[in-house]
C-alpha positions as MATLAB code, in Angstrom:
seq = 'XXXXXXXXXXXXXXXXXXXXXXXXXXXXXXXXXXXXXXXXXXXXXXXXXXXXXXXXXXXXXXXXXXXXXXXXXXXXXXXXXXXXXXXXXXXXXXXXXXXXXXXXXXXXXXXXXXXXXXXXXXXXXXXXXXXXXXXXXXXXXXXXXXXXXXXXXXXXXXXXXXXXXXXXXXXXXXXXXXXXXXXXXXXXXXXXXXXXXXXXXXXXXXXXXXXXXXXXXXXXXXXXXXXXXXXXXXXXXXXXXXXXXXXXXXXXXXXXXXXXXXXXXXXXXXXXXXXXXXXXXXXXXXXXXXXXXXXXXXXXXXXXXXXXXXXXXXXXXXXXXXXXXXXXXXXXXXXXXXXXXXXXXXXXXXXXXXXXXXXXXXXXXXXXXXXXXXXXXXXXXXXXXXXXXXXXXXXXXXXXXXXXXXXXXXXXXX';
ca = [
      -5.248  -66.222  -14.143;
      -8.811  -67.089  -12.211;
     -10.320  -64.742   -9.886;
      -9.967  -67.238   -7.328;
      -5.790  -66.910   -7.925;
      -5.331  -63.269   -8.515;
      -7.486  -62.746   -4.711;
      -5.253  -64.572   -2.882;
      -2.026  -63.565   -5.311;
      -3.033  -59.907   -3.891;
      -3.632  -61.153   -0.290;
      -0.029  -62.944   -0.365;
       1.574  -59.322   -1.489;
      -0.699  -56.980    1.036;
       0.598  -59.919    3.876;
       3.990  -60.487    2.885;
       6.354  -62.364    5.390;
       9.312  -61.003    4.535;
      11.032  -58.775    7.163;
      14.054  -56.676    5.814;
      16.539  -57.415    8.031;
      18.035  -54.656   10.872;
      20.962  -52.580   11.321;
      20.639  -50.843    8.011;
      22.143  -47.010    8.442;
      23.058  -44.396    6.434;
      23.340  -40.626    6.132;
      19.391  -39.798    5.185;
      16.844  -41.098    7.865;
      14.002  -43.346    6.410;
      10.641  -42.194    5.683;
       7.689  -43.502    7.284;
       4.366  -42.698    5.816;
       1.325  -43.773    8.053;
      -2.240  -42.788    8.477;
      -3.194  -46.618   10.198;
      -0.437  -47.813   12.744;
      -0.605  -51.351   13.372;
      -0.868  -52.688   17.297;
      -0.054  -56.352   17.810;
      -2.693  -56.485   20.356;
      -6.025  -54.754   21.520;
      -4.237  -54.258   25.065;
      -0.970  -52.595   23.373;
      -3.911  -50.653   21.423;
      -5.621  -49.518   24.769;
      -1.942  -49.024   26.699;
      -0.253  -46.704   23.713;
      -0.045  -42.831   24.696;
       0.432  -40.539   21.923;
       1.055  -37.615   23.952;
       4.467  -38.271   25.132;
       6.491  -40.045   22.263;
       6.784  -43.350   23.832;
       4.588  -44.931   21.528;
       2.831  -44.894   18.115;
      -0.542  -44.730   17.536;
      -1.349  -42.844   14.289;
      -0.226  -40.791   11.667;
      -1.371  -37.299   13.187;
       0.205  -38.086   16.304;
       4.175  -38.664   14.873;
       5.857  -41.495   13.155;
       9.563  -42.449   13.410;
      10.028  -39.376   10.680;
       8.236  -36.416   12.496;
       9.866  -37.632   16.016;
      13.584  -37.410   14.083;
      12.808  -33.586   12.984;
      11.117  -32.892   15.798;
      14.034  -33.593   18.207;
      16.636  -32.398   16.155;
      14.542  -29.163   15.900;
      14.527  -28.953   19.704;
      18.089  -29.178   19.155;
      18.232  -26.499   16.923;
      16.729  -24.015   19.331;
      17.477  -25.328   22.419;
      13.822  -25.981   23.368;
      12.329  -29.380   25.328;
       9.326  -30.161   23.082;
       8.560  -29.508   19.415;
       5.621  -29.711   17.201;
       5.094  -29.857   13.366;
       2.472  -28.004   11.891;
       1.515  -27.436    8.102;
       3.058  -23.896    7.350;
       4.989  -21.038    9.897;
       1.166  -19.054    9.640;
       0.179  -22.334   10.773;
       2.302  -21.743   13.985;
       0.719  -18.794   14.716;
      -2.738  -19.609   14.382;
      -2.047  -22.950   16.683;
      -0.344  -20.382   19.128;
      -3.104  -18.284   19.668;
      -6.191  -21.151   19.579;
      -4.810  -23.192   21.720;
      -3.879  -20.231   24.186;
      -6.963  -17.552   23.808;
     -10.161  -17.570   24.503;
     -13.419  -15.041   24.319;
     -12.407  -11.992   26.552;
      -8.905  -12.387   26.357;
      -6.400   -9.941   24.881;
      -3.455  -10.443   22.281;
      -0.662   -7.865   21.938;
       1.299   -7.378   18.534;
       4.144   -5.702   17.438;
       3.480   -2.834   15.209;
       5.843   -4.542   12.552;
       4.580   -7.792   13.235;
       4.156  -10.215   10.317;
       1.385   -9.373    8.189;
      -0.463  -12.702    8.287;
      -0.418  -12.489   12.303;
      -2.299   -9.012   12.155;
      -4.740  -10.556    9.695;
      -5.424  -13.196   11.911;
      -5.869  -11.119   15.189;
      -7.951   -8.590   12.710;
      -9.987  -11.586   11.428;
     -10.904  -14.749   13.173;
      -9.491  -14.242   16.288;
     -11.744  -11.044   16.485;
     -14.801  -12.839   15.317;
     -13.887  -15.270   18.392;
     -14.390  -12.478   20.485;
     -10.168  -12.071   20.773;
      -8.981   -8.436   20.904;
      -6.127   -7.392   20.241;
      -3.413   -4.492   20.825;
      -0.351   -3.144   18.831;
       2.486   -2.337   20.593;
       5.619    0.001   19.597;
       8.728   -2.522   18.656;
      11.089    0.188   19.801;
       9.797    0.939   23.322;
       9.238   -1.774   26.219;
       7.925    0.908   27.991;
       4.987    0.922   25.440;
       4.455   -3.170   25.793;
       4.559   -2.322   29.707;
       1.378   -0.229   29.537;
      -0.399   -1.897   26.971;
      -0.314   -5.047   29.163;
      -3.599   -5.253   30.904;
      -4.992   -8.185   33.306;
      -7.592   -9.261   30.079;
      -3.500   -9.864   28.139;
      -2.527  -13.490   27.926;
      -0.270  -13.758   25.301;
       2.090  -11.015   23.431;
       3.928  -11.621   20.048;
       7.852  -10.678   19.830;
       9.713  -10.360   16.440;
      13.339   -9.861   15.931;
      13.537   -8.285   13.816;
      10.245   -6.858   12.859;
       8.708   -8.347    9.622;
       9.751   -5.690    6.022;
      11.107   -2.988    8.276;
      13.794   -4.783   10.285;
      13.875   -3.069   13.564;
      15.235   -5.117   16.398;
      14.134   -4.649   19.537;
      15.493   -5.044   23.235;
      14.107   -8.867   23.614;
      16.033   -9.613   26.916;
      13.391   -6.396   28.375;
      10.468   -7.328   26.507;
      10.777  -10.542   27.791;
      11.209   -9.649   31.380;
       8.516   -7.425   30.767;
       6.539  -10.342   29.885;
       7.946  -12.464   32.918;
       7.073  -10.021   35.661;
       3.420   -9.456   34.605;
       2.596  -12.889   34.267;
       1.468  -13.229   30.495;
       3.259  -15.326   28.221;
       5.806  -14.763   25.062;
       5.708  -16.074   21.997;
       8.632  -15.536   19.593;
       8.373  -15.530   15.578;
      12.072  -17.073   15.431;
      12.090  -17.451   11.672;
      14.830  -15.116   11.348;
      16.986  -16.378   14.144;
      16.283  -19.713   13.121;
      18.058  -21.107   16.204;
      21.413  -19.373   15.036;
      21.258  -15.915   15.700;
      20.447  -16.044   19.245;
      19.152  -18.818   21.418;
      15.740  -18.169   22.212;
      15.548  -19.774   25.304;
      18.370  -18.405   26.876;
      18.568  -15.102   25.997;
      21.044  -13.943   28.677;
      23.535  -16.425   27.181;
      25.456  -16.711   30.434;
      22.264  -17.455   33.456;
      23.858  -18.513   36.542;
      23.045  -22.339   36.903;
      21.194  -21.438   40.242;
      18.689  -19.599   37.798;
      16.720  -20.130   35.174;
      17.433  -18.745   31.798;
      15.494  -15.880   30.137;
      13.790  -17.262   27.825;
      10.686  -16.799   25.133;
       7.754  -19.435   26.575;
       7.174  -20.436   22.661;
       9.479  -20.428   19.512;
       7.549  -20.216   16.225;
       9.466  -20.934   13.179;
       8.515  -20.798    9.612;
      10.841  -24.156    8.286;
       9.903  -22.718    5.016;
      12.776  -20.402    5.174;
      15.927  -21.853    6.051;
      15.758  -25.398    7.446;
      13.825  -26.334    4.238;
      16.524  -23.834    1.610;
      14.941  -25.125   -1.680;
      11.885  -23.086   -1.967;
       9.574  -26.174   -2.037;
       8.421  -27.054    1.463;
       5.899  -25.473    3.555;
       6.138  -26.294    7.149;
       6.057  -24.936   10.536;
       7.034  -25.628   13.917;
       5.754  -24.769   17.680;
       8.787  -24.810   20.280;
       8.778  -24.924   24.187;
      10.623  -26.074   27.600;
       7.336  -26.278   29.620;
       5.663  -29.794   29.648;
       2.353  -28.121   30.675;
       2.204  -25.358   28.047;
       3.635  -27.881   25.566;
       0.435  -30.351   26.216;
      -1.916  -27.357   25.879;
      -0.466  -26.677   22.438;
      -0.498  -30.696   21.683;
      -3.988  -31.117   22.423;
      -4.920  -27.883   20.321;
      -3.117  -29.222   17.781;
      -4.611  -32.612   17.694;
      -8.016  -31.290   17.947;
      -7.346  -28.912   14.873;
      -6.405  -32.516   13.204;
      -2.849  -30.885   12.069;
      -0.301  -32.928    9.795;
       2.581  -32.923    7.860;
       3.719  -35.127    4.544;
       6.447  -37.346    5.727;
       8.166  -36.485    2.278;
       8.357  -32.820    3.145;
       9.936  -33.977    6.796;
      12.107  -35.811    4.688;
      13.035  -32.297    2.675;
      13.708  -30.691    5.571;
      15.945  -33.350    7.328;
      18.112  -33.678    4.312;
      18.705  -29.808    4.449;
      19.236  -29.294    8.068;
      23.161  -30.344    7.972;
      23.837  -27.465    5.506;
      21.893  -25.048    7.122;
      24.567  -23.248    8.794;
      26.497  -22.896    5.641;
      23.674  -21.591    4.175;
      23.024  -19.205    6.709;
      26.553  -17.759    6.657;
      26.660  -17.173    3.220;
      23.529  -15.902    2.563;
      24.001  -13.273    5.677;
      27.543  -12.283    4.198;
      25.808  -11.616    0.789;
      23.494  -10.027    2.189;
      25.834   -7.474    4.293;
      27.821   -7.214    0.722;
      24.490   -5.774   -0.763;
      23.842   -3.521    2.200;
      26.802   -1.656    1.841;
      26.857   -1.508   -1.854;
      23.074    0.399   -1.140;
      24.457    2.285    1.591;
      26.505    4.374   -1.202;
      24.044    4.903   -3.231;
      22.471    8.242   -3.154;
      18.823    6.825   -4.102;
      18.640    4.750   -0.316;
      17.314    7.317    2.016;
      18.012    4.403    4.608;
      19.625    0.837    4.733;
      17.433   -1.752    7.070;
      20.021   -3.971    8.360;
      20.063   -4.837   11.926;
      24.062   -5.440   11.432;
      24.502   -2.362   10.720;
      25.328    0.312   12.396;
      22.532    3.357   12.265;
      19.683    0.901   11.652;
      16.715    1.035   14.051;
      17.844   -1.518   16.932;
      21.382   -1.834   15.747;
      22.983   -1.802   19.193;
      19.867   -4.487   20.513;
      21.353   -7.013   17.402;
      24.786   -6.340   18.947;
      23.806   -6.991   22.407;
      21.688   -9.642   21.738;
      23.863  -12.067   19.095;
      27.212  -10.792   18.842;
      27.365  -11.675   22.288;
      26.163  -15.247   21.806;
      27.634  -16.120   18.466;
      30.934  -14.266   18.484;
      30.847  -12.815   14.894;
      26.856  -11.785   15.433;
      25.283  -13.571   12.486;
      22.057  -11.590   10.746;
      20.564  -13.946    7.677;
      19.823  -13.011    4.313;
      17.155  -10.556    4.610;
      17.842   -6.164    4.716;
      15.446   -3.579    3.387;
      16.035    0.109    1.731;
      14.387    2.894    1.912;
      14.342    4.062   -1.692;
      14.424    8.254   -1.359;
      10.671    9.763   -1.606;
      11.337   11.685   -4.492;
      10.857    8.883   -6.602;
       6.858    7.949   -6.879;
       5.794    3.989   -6.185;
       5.287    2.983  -10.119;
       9.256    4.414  -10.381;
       9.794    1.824   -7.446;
       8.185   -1.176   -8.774;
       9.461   -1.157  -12.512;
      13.298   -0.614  -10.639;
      11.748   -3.923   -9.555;
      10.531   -5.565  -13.065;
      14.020   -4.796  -14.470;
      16.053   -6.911  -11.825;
      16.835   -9.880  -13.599;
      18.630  -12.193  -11.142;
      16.408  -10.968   -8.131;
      13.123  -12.641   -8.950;
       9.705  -11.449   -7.441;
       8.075  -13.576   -4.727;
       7.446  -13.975   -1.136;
       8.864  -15.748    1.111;
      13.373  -16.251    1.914;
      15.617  -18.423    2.665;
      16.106  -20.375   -0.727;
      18.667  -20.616   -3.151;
      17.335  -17.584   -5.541;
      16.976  -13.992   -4.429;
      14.039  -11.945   -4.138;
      12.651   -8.635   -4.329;
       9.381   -7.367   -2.980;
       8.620   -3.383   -2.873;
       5.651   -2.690    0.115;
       3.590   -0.012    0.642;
       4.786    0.491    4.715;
       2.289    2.983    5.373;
      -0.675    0.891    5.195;
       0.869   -2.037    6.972;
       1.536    0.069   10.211;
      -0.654    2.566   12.274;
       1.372    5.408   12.048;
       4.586    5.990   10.450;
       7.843    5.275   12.631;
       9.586    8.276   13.719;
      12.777    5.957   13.081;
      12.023    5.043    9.346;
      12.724    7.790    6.809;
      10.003    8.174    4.347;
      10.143    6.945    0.953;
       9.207    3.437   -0.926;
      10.417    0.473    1.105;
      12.124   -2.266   -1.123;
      12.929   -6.091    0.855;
      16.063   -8.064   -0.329;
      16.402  -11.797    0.324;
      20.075  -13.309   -0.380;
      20.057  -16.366   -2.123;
      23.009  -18.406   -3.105;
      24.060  -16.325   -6.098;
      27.086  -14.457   -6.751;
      27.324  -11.071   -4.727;
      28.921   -9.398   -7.856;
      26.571  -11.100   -9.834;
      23.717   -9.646   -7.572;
      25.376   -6.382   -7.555;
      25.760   -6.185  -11.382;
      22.054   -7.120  -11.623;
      20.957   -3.968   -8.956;
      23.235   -1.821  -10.702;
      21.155   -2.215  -14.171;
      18.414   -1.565  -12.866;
      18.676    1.339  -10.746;
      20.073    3.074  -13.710;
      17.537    2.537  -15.856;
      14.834    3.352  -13.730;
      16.092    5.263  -10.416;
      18.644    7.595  -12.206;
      19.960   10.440  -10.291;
      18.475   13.919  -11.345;
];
């Protein structure tokens, strides 16, 4: 073939006619994968706004794909507006640059995600950001803490490894009657637990719900389930307060691949199921520790005893009947047996494997250190080694079988 041929042989594929035709539907969206978005005219070009959905104008801004999860995230949580960011951390971070500035003030939960504290500890500091911790366990203590230099404080619920859960409904009122906002680290809840945005579960229609301002929520935990996606999303009501965030987050030049939207859209109908079953195998677990003489305590906010118990009971039996609780508990393994004791327990697990992270199919272990992750230690925590369990999708006798080894052979009874 000449030169002359194979050009316009390539032009004639790159400008196709063909049109599939319309009306195509099926149970998995498509996928649209765009940097350049094409405008029929300069005018259309010049007319398009990316800021409110109506329109598409390129990749960063949404295409047909990120609108779908977007919305059906909103959905999810019962929020207005919804945006897609690169990884839950990535939530965070867009959270707090697109609200704080130099001179402002950031308050934290003591058991606040480890990444968060990093960040406040970190860049945010170097911004000239500082930052408080708060006690999880006593509104009182957020009510101090709040000064007029506060503009945003963190909730969790529970608290990241240690699994307190605090009053939210106060905290948030808290929040509400001195002005600053709330941001919520909903990866737990995931939009099931509790609704986020109405937290009262019953507001009168003559007033507005209690609600968080923003819903952060790591989508690599359960809307994703596989283990393979990271993703994040920023959640709010408030068009204002959504636009800030928006503009932040066009300005950071933040963007997800359309074929990990695509991963999390395909798992979003079985999420629920998931959810169920992994919080039932995980309360099967709990118990099973709960006799055994090496947990000093069992971290489940399900159960009662655990730090927050009655808050859980308040808070989502009340708005989903049966009170659902996810996959994730911790135990207090008793102090008599040193770290190194701890961590091979850990190495012998077999069906439990060691990583980071929840909310897929295979379970996980992780021992931590608590006493360098918080300020002081909790009057409400026991001491000892804390050990985190994430449910997957195994077997609970399976998983029980697999603890049982293991804490023979290297947490035996004296």
């Amino acid at each position: 073939m000449k030169n002359a041929d194979l050009s316009k042989l390539m032009t004639g594929l790159i400008h196709h006619p063909y049109t599939p035709p319309a009306g195509f539907d099926a149970p998995q969206p498509g996928v649209f994968k765009a940097s350049t978005v094409y405008f029929p005219t300069v005018a259309d070009m010049r007319q398009r706004e990316w800021k409110d959905k109506s329109a598409y104008t390129y990749g960063l801004h949404g295409t047909p794909t990120t609108y779908l999860l977007e919305e059906r995230l909103c959905t999810l949580e019962g929020g207005a507006q919804c945006l897609l960011v690169p990884s839950g951390l990535a939530a965070l971070a867009t959270v707090a640059l697109a609200l704080l500035q130099s001179g402002d003030e950031l308050l934290l939960p003591d058991n606040a995600y480890g990444p968060n504290k990093a960040l406040a500890e970190g860049q945010l500091r170097g911004y000239g950001i500082t930052h408080q911790v708060y006690d999880p366990m006593d509104p009182d203590d957020l009510a101090r803490k709040i000064s007029p230099r506060t503009r945003l404080v963190w909730l969790e619920a529970p608290g990241s490894v240690s699994m307190e859960f605090p009053d939210l409904p106060a905290m948030v009122r808290i929040c509400k009657t001195q002005g600053v906002l709330c941001a919520l680290d909903n990866t737990w809840g995931a939009g099931l637990a509790f609704k986020p945005f109405d937290l009262s579960g019953h507001a009168p229609s003559a007033e507005p719900a209690l609600a968080v301002d923003i819903s952060a929520h790591a989508l690599t935990k359960y809307p994703s389930g596989g283990g393979d996606v990271l993703m994040g999303s920023i959640i709010t009501q408030d068009p204002a307060l959504h636009l800030k965030l928006k503009l932040c987050h066009m300005r950071l030049g933040l963007g997800v691949g359309a074929n990990d939207v695509e991963a999390v859209l395909r798992a979003l109908p079985s999420m629920g199921l998931r959810y169920v079953a992994q919080d039932l195998t995980a309360r099967t677990l709990a118990a099973w520790w709960q006799a055994q003489p090496q947990c000093a305590q069992l971290l489940h906010p399900a159960f009662e005893g655990a730090p927050g118990h009655g808050h859980w009971q308040a808070l989502c039996e009340t708005q989903t009947g049966q009170g659902l609780a996810a996959g994730l508990f911790s135990v207090m393994i008793d102090a008599r047996y040193p770290q190194a004791q701890v961590d091979a327990f850990c190495d012998a697990l077999k069906l439990f494997k060691i990583g980071y992270s929840w909310g897929g199919p295979v379970s996980l272990v992780v021992p931590y250190a608590l006493g360098d992750m918080r300020q002081v230690w909790p009057e409400h925590l026991k001491r000892g080694t804390l050990v985190r369990f994430s449910t997957g999708l195994e077997s609970a006798e399976d998983l029980i079988l697999d603890l049982n080894q293991a804490l023979h052979a290297h947490l035996p009874l004296p």
